[in-house]
N, C-alpha and C positions, 0 to 999 in steps of 0.2 A: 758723460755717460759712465766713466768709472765711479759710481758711487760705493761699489765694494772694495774701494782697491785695497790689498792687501788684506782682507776679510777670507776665511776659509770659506769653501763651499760648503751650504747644509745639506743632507740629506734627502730634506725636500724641495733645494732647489734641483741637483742631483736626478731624481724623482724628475722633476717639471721638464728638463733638461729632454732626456729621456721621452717623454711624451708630445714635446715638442719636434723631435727630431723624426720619432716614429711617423708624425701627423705629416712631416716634410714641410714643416715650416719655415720662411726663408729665415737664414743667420741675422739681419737688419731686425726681426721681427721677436728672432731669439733674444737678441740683444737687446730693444727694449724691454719686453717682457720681463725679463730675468734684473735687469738694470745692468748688467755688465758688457766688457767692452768685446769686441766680436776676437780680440787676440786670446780675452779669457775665457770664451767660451770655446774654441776653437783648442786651447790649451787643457780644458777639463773633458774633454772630450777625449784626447791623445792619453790624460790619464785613467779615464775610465776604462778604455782601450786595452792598457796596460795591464791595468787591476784584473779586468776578465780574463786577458790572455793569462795572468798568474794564476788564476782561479781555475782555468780550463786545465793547465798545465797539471796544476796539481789535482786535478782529479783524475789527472793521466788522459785527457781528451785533446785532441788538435784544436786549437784555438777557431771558433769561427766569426769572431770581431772582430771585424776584418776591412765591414764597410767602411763609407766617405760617406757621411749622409750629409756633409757641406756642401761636398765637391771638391775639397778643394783636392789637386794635383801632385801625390808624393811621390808620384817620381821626380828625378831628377833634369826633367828638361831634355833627357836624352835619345835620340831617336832607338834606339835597342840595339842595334847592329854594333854596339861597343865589342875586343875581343879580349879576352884575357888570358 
């Protein structure tokens, strides 16, 4: 399934990416679709993420990319009652 490995993302996968996610496609489905393997898609996603929080920032706005449209779990496994 890695057929892009080490391939940049274009644009209009990017794009597919994006429509894909909005539609709440499952990640298996992303993943063929796209041909990439669900860690890279999962990884362009975290950069995309990024990208718009830099974008928001600099327009001076609170980031609101913010969702999980995988699912997947960033917390740390931890129940919340940590103290510090």
């Amino acid at each position: 399934m890695a057929v892009h490995r080490g391939n940049r993302w274009t644009s209009e996968e990017d794009e597919q990416l994006r429509k894909l996610i909005a539609a709440k496609t499952s990640p298996v489905l992303i993943s063929v679709k796209l041909k990439r393997s669900l860690v890279a898609i999962r990884m362009r996603l975290v950069a995309l993420r990024r990208k718009a929080k830099r974008k928001a920032d600099w327009l001076g706005k609170a980031s609101t990319f913010r969702q999980n449209p995988l699912g997947y779990n960033n917390e740390r496994h931890c129940s919340g009652n940590r103290t510090l």
